[in-house]
C-alpha positions as CSV (number, residue, x, y, z in Angstrom):
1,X,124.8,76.9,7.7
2,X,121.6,78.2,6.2
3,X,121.6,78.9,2.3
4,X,122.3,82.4,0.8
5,X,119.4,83.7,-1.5
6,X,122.1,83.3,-4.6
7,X,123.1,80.0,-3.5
8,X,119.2,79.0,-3.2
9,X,118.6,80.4,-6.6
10,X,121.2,78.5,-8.3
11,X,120.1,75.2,-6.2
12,X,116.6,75.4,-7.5
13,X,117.4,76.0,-10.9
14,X,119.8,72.9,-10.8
15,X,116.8,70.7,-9.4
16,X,114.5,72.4,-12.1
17,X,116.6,71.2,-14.8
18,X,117.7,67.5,-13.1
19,X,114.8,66.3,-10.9
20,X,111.7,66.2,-13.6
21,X,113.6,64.4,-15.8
22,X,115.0,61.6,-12.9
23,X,112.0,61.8,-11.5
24,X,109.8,60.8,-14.6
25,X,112.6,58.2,-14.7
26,X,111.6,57.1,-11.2
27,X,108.2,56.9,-12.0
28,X,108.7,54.2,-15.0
29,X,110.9,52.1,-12.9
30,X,108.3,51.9,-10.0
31,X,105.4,51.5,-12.4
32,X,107.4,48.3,-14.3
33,X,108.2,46.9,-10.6
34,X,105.0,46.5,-9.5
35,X,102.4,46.9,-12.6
36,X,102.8,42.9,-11.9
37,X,100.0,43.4,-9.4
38,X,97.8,44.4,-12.2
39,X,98.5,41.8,-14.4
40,X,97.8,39.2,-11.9
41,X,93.8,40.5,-12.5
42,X,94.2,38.4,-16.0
43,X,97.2,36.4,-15.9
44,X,97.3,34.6,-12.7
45,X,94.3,32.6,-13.7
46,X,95.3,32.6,-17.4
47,X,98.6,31.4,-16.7
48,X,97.2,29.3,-13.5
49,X,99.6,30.8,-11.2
50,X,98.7,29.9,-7.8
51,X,98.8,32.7,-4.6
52,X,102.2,31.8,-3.5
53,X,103.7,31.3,-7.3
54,X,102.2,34.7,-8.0
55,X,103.8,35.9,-4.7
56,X,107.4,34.3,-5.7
57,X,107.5,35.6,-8.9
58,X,106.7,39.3,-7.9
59,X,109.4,39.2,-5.3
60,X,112.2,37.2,-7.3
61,X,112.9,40.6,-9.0
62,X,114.6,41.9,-5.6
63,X,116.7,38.4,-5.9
64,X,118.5,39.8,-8.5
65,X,118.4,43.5,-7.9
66,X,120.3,42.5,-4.7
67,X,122.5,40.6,-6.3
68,X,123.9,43.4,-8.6
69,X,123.5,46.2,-6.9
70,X,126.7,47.0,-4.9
71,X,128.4,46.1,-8.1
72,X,126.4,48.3,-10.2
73,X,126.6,51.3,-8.3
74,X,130.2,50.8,-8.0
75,X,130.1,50.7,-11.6
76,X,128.2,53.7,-12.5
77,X,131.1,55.4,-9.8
78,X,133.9,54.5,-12.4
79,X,131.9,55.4,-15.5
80,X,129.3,58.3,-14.5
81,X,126.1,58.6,-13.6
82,X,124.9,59.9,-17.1
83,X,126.3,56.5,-18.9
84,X,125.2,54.4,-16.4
85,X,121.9,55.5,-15.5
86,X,121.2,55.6,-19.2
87,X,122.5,51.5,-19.6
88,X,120.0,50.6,-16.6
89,X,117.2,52.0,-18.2
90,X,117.2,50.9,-21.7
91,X,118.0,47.7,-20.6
92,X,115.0,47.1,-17.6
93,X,112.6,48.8,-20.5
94,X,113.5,45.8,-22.6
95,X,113.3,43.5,-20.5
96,X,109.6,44.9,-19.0
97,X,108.1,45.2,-22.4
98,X,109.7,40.9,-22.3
99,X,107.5,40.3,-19.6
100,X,104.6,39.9,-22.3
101,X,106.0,36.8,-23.7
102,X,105.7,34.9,-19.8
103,X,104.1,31.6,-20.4
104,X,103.8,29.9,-17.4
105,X,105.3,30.0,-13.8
106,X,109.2,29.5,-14.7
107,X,109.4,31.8,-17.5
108,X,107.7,34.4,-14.7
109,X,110.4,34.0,-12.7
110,X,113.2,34.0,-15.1
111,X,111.9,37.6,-16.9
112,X,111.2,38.7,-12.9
113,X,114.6,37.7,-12.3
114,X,116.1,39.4,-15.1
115,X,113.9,42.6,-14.4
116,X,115.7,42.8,-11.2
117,X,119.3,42.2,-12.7
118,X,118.7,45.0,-15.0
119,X,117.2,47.6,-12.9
120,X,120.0,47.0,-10.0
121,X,121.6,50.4,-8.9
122,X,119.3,52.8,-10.3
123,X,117.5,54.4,-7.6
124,X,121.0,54.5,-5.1
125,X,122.7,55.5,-8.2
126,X,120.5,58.1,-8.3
127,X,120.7,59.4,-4.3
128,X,124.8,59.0,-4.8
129,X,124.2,61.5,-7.9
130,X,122.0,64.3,-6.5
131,X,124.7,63.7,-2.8
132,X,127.1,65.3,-5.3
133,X,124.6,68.1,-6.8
134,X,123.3,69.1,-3.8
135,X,124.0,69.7,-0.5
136,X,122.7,68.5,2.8
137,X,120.4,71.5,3.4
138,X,118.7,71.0,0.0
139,X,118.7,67.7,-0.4
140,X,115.3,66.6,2.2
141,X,113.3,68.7,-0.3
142,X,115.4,67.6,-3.9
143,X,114.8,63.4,-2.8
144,X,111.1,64.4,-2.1
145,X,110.6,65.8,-4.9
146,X,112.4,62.7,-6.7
147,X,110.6,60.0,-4.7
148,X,107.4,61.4,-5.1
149,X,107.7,59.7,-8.5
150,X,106.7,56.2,-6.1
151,X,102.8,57.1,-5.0
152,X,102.2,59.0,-7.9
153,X,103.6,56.1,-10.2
154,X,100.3,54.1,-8.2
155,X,98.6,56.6,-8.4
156,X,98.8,57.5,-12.2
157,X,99.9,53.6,-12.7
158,X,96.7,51.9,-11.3
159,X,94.1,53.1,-13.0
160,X,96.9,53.3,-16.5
161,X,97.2,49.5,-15.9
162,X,93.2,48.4,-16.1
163,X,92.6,50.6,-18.5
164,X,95.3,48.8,-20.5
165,X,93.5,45.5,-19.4
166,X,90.7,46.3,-21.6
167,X,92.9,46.1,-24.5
168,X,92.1,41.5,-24.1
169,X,92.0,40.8,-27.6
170,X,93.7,43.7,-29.7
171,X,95.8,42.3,-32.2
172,X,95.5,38.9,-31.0
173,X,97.2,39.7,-27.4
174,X,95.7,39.8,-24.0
175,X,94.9,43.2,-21.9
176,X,98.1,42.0,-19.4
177,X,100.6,41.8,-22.1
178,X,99.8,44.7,-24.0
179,X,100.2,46.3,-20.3
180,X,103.5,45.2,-19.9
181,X,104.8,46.3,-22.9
182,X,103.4,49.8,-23.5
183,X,104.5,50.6,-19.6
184,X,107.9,49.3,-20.4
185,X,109.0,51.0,-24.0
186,X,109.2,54.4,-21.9
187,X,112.0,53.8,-20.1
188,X,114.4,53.2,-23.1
189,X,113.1,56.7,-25.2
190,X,113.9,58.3,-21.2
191,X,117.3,56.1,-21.4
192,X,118.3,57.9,-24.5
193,X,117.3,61.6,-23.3
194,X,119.4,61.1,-19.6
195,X,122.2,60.0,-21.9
196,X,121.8,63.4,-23.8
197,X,121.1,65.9,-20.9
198,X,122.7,64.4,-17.7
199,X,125.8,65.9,-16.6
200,X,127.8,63.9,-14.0
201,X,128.7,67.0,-11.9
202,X,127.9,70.5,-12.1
203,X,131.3,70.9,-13.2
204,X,130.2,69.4,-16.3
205,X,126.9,71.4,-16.8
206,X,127.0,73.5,-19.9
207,X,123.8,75.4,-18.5
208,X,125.3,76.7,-15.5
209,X,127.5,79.9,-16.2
210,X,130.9,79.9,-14.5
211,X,129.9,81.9,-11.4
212,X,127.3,79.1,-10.9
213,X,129.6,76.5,-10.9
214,X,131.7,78.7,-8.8
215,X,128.5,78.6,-5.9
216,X,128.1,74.5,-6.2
217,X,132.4,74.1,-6.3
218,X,131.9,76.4,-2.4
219,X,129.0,74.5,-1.3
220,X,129.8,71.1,-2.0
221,X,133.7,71.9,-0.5
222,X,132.3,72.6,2.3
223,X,130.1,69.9,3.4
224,X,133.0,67.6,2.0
225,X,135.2,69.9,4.8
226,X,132.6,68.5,7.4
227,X,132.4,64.9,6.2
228,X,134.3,62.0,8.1
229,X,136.7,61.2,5.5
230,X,135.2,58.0,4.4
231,X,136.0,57.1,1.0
232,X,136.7,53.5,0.5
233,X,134.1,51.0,-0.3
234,X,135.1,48.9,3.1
235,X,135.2,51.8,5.8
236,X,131.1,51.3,4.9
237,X,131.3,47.9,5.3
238,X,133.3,48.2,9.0
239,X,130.6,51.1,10.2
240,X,127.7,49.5,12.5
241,X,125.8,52.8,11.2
242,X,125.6,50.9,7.9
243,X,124.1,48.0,9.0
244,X,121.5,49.7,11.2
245,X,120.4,51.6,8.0
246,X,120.1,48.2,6.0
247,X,118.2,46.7,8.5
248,X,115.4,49.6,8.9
249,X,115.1,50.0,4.7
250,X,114.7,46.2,4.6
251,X,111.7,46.2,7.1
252,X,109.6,49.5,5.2
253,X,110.5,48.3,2.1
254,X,108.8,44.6,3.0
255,X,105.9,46.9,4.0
256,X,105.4,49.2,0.7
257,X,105.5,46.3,-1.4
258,X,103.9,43.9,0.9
259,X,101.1,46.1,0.4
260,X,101.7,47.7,-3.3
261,X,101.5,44.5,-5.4
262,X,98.9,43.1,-3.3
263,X,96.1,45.9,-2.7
264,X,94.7,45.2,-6.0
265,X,93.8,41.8,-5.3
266,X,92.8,43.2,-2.0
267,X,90.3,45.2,-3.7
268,X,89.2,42.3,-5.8
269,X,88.7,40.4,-2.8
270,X,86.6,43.1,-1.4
271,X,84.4,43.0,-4.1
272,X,85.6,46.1,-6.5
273,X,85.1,45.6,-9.9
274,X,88.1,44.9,-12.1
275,X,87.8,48.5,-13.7
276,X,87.4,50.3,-10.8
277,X,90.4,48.6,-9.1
278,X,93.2,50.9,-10.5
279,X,90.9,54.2,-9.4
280,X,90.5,53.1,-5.7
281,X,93.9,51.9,-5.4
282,X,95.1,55.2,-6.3
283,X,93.7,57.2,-3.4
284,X,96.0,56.0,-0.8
285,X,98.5,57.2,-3.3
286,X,97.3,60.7,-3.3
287,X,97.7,61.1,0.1
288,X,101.1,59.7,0.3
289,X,102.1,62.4,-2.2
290,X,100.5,64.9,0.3
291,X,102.2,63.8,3.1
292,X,105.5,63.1,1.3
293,X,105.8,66.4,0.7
294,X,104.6,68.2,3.6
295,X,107.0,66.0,5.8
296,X,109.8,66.2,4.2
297,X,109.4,70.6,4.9
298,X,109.3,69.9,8.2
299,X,112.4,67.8,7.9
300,X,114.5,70.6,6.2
301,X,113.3,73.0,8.9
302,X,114.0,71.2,11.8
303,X,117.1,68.9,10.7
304,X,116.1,65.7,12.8
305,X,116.2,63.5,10.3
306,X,116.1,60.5,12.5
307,X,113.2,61.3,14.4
308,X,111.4,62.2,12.0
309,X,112.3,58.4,10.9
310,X,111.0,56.9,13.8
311,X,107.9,58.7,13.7
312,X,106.9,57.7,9.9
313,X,107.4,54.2,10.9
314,X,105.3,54.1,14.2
315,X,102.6,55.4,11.8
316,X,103.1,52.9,9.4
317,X,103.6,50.3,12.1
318,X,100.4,50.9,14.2
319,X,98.3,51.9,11.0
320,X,99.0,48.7,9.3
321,X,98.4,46.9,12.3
322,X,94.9,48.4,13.3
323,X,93.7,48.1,9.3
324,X,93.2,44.7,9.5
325,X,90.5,44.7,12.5
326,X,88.4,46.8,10.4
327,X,86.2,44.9,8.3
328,X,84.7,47.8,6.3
329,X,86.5,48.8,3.6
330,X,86.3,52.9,3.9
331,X,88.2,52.6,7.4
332,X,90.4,50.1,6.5
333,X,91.5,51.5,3.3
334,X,92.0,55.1,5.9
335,X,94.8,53.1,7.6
336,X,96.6,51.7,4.5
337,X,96.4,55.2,3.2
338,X,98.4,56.2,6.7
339,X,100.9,53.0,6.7
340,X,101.8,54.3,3.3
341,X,102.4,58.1,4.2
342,X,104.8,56.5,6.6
343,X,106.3,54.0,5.0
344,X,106.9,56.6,1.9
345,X,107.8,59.5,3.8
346,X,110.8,57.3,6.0
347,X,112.1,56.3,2.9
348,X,112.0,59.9,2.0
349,X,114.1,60.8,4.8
350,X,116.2,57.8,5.2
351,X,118.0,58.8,2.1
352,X,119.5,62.0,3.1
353,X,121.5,59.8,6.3
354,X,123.9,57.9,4.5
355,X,125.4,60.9,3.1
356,X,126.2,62.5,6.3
357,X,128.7,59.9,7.7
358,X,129.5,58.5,4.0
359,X,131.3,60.0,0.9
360,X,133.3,59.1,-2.5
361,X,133.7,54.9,-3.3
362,X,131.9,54.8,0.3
363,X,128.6,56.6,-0.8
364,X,128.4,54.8,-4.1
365,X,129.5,51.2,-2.4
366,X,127.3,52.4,1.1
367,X,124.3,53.3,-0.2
368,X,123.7,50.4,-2.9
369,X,124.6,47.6,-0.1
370,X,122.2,49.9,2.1
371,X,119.7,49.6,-0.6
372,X,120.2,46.3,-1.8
373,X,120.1,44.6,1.4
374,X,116.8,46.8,1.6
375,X,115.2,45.6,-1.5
376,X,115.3,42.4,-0.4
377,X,112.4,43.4,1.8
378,X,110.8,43.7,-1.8
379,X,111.0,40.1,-2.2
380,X,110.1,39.0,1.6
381,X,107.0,41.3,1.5
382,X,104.9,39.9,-1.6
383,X,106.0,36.7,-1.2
384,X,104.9,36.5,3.1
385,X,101.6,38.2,1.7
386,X,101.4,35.7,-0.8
387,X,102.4,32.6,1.5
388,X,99.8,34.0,4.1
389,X,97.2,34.2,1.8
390,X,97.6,30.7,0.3
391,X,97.9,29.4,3.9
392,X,94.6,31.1,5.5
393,X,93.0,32.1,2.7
394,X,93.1,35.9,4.0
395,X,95.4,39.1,4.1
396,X,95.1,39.5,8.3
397,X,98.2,37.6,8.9
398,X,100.7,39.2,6.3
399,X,99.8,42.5,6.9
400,X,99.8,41.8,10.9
401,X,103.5,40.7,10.3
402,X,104.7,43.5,8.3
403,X,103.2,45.7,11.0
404,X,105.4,44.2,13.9
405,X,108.9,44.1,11.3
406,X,107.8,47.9,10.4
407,X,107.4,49.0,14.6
408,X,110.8,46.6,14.7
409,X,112.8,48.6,12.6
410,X,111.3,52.1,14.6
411,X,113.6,50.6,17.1
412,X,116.2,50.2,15.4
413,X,116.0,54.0,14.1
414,X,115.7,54.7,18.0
415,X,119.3,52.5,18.2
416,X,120.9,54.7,15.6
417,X,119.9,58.3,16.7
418,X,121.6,57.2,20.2
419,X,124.3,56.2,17.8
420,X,124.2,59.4,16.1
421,X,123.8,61.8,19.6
422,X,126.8,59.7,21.0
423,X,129.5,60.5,18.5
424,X,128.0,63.8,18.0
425,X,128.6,64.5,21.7
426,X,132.0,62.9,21.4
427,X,133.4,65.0,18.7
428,X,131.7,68.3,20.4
429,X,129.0,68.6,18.2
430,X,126.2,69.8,20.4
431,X,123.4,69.3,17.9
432,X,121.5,66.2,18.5
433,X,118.9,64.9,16.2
């Protein structure tokens, strides 16, 4: 049912107050993921890490954020969001700051390891926590809004990181440890502030007055009315939805990051100067915001969430794939610029499925193995790029790959919108997406 103007109001002022704070938190933990790609200007031939070390030690991270996710975000079910959340941070801001001590290949994939352990559950524990703030006809615009945080983390992030590069020499440190450590303090001062401001549930918001609360206690009732009654952890794992939706995050994950950590040394490659790196990188970046944006509009307005899915990943797909027989750098950067408005946009608008067929334990337990299976396309994409490159001493073949797992999981999008249209149709719900 569309939203009343009251109910609007009170919506927006909720994601005023929530969304700039989570999404500033979003923006740290993106920037500490892959600020690594950065680094590697300095420390890979520092350290003598070779392409596919590099690659294996910027993908390891996803090792461990698998590994702890589902048990994370079941975690932060049992103890709130506002606890929880605050734990992850402090303890991945720690832990990037660490990464200024790595010596040598091991001790980059111990820290990379660890980065991953603590920052498992924070972005599903985040989806779970705005599933319970807002409801489906908000939500498209609220996870934009949130997830824009990932281009303009690049966008702000890349030329952040060289600058910091220049720092080679203050105090006796190099530029790509004093990088790592003033990107990663952040996080534990923004750990601290969620702890203070959070509230679990708008039941627990001292800034809404009781009428408001009163507004989200009707909304939320009544998309729980409409719900399949799914609250235990293993209905998720029985449902073949679940499994469609881990396989399609896996394959545009692989791609963002594929891309993400590498295009710097891509630029390198090209020629760009070291401090014009970060500023070129960034323009893709901008665009993605743009089209993040815009696209997700047009997904609240129409409601097909699913084919709007497919169509962000066809972009991605094809634009990835045609980028690499270009060999000037203006067009080729034009269809990295396009694989990442769709890559960002379907991640966008992945995020508001789960919820639909998935609540309670089976959100929180759904969506982290959904995302955790997922992120393990974080480690498969820098460490094929990195693989590739070692092997034939270009790019062409990684991002050539990623391009045919990207158009592979369009298909499987396709599979779950028939999936979708066929139990709609069976309980008599004639909307199909």
């Amino acid at each position: 049912m569309p939203l009343t103007d009251e109910e609007n109001r009170v919506l927006v002022k909720a994601a005023w107050r929530l969304i700039p704070l989570l999404g500033l938190a979003y923006f740290f933990n993106y920037l500490d993921r892959t600020s690594v790609g950065y680094a590697a200007l300095q420390m890979s031939s520092q350290l003598g890490l070779t392409a596919a070390q590099f690659g294996l030690g910027a993908g390891i991270m996803f090792v461990g954020y698998c590994l702890c996710e589902v048990p994370s975000n079941l975690a932060m079910y049992r103890y709130g969001a506002r606890v929880w959340l605050a734990r992850i941070m402090i303890t991945w801001g720690l832990v990037a700051a660490a990464m200024a001590l790595v010596t040598g290949p091991w001790s980059f994939y111990v820290l990379r390891f660890m980065l991953g352990i603590a920052e498992a559950g924070f972005f599903p524990g985040v989806i779970f926590f705005l599933s319970i703030w807002f409801p489906v006809q908000f939500r498209t615009r609220v996870l934009a809004w949130f997830t824009v945080a990932t281009p303009v983390s690049f966008l702000v992030g890349g030329p952040l990181s060289t600058t910091l590069l220049q720092l080679h020499g203050f105090l006796g440190l190099d530029g790509w440890q004093w990088m790592f450590i003033i990107e990663g303090l952040p996080a534990c001062l923004l750990g601290l502030l969620i702890l203070r401001y959070l509230a679990n549930r708008p039941e627990d918001a001292r800034w809404l007055t009781p009428d408001e609360k009163s507004t989200f206690s009707r909304l939320m009732q009544a998309e729980r009315d409409v719900t399949e009654k799914n609250e235990h952890f293993s209905v998720a794992l029985k449902d073949v939805r679940v499994w469609l939706l881990s396989g399609i995050t896996f394959s545009f994950t692989l791609g963002t990051y594929g891309i993400g950590i590498w295009l710097p040394q891509m630029l390198k490659a090209e020629g760009v100067e070291t401090s014009l790196i970060g500023w070129v990188a960034a323009v893709p970046y901008f665009f993605s915001t743009i089209g993040l944006i815009y696209w997700a509009r047009l997904v609240d307005k129409s409601g097909r969430g699913v084919l709007h899915l497919i169509c962000a990943l066809l972009l991605a797909a094809v634009s990835l794939m045609l980028s690499v027989y270009i060999n000037s750098l203006l067009p080729a950067m034009l269809g990295i610029t396009l694989a990442l408005v769709g890559t960002i946009s379907a991640k966008t608008i992945f995020y508001t499925l789960p919820g639909k067929f998935l609540s309670g334990k089976a959100a929180a337990g759904g969506i982290a193995l959904i995302n955790s299976i997922g992120a393990f396309g974080g480690f498969a994409g820098p460490f094929l790029m990195g693989m590739a490159k070692q092997m034939t001493h270009s790019f062409t073949a990684g991002m050539m790959l990623m391009g045919c797992i990207i158009m592979f999981a369009a298909f499987l999008a396709l599979l779950l919108m028939f999936m979708i249209n066929n139990r709609q149709v069976t309980s008599g719900i004639q909307h199909a997406d």
